[in-house]
PyMOL CGO cylinders between C-alpha atoms (Angstrom):
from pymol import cmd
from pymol.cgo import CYLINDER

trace = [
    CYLINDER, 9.80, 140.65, 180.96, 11.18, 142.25, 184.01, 0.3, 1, 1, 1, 1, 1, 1,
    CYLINDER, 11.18, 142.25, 184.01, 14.23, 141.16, 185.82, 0.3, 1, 1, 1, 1, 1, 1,
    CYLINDER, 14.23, 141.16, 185.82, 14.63, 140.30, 189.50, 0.3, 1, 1, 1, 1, 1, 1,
    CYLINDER, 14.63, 140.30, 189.50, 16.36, 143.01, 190.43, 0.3, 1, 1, 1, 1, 1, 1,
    CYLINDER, 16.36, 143.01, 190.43, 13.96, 145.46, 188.83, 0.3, 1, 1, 1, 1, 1, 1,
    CYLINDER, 13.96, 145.46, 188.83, 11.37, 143.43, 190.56, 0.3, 1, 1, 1, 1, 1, 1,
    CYLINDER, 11.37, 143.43, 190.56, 13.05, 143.26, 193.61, 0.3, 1, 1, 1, 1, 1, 1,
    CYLINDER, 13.05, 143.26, 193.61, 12.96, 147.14, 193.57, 0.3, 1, 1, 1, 1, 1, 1,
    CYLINDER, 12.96, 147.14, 193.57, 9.73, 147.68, 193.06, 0.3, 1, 1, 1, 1, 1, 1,
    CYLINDER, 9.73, 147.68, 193.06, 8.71, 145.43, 195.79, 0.3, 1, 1, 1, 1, 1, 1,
    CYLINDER, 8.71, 145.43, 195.79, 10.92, 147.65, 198.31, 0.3, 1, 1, 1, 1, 1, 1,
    CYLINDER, 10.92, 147.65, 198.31, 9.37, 150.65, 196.89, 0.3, 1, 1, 1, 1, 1, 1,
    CYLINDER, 9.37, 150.65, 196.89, 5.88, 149.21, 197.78, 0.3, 1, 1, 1, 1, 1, 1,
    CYLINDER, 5.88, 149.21, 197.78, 6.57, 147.88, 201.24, 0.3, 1, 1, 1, 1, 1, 1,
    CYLINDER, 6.57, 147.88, 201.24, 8.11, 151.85, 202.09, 0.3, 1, 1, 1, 1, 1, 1,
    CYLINDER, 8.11, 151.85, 202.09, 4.84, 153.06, 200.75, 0.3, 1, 1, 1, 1, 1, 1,
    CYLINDER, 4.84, 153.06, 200.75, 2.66, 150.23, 203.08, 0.3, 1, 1, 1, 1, 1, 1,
    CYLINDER, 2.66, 150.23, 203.08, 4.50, 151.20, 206.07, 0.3, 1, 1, 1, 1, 1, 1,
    CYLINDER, 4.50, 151.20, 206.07, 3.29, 154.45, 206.01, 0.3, 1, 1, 1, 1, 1, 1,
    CYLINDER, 3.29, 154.45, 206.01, -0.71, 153.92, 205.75, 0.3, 1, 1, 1, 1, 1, 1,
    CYLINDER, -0.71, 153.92, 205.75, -1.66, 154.99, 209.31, 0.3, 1, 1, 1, 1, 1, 1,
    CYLINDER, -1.66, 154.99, 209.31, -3.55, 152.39, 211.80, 0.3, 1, 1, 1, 1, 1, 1,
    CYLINDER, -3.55, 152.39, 211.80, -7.54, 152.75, 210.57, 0.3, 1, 1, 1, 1, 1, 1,
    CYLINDER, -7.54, 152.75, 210.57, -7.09, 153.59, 207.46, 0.3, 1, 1, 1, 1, 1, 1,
    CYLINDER, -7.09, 153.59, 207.46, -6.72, 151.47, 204.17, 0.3, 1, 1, 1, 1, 1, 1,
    CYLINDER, -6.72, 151.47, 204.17, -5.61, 151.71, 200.57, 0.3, 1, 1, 1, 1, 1, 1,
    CYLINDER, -5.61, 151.71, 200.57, -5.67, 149.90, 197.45, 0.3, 1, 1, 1, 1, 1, 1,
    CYLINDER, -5.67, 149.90, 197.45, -3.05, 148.12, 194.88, 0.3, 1, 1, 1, 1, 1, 1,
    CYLINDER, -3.05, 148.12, 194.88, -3.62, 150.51, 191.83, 0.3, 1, 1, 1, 1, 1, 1,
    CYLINDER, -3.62, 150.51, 191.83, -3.43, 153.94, 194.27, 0.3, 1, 1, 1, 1, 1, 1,
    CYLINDER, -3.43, 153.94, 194.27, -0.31, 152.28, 194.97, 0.3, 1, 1, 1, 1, 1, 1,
    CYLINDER, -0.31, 152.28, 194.97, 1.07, 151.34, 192.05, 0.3, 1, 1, 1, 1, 1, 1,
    CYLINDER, 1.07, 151.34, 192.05, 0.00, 155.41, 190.73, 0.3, 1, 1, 1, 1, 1, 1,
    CYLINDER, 0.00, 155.41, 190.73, 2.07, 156.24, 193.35, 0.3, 1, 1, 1, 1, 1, 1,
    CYLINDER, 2.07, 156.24, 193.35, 4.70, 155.20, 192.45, 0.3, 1, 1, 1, 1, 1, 1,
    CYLINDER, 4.70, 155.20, 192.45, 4.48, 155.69, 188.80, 0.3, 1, 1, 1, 1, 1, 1,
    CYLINDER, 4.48, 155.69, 188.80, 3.59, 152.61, 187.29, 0.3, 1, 1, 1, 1, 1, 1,
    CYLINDER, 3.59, 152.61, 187.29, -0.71, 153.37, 187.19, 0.3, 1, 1, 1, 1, 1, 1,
    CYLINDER, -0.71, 153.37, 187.19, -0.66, 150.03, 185.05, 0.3, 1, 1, 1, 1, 1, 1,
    CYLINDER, -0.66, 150.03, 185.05, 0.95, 148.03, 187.68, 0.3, 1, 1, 1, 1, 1, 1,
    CYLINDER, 0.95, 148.03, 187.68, -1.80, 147.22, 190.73, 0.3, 1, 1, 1, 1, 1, 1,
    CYLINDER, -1.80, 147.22, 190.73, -1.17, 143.58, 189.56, 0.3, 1, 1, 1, 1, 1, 1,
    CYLINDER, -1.17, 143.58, 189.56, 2.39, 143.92, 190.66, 0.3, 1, 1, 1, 1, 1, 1,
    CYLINDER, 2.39, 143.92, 190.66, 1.36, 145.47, 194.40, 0.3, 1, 1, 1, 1, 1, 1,
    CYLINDER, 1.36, 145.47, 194.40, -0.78, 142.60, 195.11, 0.3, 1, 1, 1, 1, 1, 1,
    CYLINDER, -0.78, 142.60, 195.11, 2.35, 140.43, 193.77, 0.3, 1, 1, 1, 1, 1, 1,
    CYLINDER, 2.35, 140.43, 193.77, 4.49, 142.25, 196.01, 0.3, 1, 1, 1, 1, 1, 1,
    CYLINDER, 4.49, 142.25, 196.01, 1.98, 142.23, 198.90, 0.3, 1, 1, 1, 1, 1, 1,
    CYLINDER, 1.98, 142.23, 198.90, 1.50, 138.23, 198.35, 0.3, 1, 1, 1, 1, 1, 1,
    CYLINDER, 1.50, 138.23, 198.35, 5.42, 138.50, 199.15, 0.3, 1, 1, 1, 1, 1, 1,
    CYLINDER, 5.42, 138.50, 199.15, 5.07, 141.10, 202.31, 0.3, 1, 1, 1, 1, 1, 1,
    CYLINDER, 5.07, 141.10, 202.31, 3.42, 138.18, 205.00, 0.3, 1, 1, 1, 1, 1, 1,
    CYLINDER, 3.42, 138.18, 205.00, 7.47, 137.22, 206.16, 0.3, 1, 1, 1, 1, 1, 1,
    CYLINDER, 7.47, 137.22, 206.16, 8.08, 140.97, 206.60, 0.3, 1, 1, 1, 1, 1, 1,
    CYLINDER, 8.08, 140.97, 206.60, 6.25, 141.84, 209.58, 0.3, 1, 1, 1, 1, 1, 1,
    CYLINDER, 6.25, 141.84, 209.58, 6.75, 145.58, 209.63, 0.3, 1, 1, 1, 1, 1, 1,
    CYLINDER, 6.75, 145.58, 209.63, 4.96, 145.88, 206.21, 0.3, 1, 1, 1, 1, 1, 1,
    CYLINDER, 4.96, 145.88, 206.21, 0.96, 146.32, 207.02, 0.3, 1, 1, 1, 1, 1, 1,
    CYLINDER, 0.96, 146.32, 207.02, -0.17, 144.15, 204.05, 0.3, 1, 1, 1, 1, 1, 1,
    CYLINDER, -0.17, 144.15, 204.05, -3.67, 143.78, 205.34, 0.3, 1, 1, 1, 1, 1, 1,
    CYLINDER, -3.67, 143.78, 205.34, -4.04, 147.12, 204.63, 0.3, 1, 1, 1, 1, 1, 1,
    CYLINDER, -4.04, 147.12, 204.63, -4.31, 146.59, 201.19, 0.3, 1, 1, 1, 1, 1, 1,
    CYLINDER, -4.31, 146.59, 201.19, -7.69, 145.70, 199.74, 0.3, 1, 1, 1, 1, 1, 1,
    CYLINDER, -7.69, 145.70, 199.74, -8.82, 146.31, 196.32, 0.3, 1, 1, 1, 1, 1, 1,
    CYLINDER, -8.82, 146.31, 196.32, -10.51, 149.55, 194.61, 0.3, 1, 1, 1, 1, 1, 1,
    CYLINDER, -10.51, 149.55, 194.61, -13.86, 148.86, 196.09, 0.3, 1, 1, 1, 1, 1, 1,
    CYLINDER, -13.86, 148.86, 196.09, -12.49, 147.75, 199.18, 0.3, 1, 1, 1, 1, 1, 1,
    CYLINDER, -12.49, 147.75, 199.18, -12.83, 143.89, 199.11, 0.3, 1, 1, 1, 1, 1, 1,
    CYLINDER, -12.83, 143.89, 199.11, -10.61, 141.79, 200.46, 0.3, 1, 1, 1, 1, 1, 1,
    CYLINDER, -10.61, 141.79, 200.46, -9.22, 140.51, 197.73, 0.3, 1, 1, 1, 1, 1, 1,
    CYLINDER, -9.22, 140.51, 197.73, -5.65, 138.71, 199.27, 0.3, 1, 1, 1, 1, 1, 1,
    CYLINDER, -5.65, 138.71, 199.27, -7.06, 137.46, 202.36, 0.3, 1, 1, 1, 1, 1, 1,
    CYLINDER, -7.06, 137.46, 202.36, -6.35, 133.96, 201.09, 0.3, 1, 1, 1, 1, 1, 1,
    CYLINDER, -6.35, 133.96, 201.09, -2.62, 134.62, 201.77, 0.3, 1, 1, 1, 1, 1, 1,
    CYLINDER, -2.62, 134.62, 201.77, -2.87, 135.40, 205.67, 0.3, 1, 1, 1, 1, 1, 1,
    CYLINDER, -2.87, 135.40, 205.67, -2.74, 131.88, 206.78, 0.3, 1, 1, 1, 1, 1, 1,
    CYLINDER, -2.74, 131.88, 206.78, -6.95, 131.68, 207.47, 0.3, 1, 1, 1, 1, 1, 1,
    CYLINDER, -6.95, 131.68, 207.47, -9.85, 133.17, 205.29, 0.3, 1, 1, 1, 1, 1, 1,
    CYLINDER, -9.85, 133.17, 205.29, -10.59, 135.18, 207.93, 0.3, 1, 1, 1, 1, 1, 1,
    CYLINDER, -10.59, 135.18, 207.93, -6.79, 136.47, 209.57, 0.3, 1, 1, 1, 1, 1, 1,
    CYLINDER, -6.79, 136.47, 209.57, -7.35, 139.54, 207.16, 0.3, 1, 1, 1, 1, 1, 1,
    CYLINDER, -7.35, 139.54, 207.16, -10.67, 140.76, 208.58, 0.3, 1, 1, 1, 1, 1, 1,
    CYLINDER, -10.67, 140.76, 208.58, -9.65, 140.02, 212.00, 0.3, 1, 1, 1, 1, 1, 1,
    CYLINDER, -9.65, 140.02, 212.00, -6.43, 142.34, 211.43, 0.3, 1, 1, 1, 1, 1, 1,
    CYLINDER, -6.43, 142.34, 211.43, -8.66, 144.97, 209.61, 0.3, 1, 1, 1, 1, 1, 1,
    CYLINDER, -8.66, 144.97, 209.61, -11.59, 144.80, 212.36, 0.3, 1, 1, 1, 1, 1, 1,
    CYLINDER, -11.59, 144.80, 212.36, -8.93, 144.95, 215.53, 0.3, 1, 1, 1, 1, 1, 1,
    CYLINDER, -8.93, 144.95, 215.53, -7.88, 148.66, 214.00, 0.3, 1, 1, 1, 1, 1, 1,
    CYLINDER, -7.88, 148.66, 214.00, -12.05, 149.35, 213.67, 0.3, 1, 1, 1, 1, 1, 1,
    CYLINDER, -12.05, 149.35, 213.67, -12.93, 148.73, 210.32, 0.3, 1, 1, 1, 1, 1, 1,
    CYLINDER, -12.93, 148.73, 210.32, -16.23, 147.07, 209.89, 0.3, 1, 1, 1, 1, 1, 1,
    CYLINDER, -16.23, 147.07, 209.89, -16.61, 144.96, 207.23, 0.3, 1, 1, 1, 1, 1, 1,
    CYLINDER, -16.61, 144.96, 207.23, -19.23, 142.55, 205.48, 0.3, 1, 1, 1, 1, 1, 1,
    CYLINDER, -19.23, 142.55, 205.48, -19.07, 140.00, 202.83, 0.3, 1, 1, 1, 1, 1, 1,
    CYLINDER, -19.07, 140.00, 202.83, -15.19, 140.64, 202.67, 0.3, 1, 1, 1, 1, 1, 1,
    CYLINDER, -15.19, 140.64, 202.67, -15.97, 144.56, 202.34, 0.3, 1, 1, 1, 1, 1, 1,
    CYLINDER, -15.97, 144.56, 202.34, -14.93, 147.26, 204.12, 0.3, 1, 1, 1, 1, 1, 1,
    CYLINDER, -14.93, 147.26, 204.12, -17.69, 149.20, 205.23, 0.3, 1, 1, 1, 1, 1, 1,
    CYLINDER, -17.69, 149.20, 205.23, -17.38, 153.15, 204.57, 0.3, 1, 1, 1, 1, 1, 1,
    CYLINDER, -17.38, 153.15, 204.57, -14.52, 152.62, 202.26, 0.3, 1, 1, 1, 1, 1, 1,
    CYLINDER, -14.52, 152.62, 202.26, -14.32, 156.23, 201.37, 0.3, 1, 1, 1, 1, 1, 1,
    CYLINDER, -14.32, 156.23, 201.37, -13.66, 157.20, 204.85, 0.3, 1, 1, 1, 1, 1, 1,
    CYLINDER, -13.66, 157.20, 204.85, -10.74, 154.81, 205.77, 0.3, 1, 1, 1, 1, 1, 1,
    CYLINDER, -10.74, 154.81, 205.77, -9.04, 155.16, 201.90, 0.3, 1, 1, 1, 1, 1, 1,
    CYLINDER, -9.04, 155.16, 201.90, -5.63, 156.63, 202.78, 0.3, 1, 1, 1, 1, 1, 1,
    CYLINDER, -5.63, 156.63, 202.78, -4.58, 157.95, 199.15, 0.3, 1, 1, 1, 1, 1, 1,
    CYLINDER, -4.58, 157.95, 199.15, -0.48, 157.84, 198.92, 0.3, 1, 1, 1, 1, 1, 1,
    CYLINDER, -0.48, 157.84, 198.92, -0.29, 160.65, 196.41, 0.3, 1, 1, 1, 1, 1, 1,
    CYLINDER, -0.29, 160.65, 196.41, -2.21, 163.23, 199.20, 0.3, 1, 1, 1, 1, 1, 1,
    CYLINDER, -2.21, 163.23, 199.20, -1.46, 161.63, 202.38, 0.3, 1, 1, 1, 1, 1, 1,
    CYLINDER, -1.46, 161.63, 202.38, -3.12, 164.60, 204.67, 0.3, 1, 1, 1, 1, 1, 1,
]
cmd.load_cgo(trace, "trace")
C-alpha cells in the first residue's frame, strides 16, 4: 500500500499535467497516468481528479474516460455540471459521450 505522501505526490503530478490540456480539447485517466509513468495507474487519476473539484485551477472536467464518457460527472455537484463545462468549451456530447472523441483527445506524451 502506498503512503500519503507518495500519494500526495502523485496527485500534484496529475493536477500539473491537467492544467495544461488546452480549452476544447480532452484527455483520459490512463493517457495520464502513461504519462507519467505509472500505465497501470488510470484508477489513481480519477482518484486524484475526484480530489481536484476544491482546486479550481485544475480543469478536472477535462478528464473523461478512454472512450470518452463521462465517467466522474457524479462528483461536479449535478449530473449534468460536467457536460455543461465540457459543452461551454464546444464539445458536443450525447448519452454522457463526447462526440468526435478523436478530434478533441489531447495526448500528454505528444502534446502538439
Amino acid at each position: 500500500m502506498k503512503n500519503k505522501a507518495t500519494e500526495s505526490d502523485f496527485f500534484l503530478r496529475v493536477y500539473d499535467v491537467v492544467r495544461q490540456i488546452p480549452d476544447r480539447r480532452v484527455c483520459s485517466y490512463g493517457a495520464i497516468a502513461a504519462h507519467l509513468g505509472m500505465p497501470r495507474s488510470a484508477r489513481m487519476v480519477g482518484w486524484a481528479m475526484n480530489a481536484a473539484h476544491s482546486k479550481p485551477d485544475v480543469p478536472a472536467h477535462r478528464v473523461v474516460n478512454r472512450n470518452g464518457m463521462l465517467t466522474g460527472k457524479h462528483h461536479f455537484g449535478g449530473p449534468r455540471v460536467m457536460q455543461q463545462l465540457l459543452e461551454n468549451e464546444g464539445h458536443q456530447i450525447e448519452n454522457d459521450q463526447i462526440l468526435n472523441f478523436k478530434n478533441s483527445f489531447w495526448d500528454p506524451s505528444n502534446p502538439v
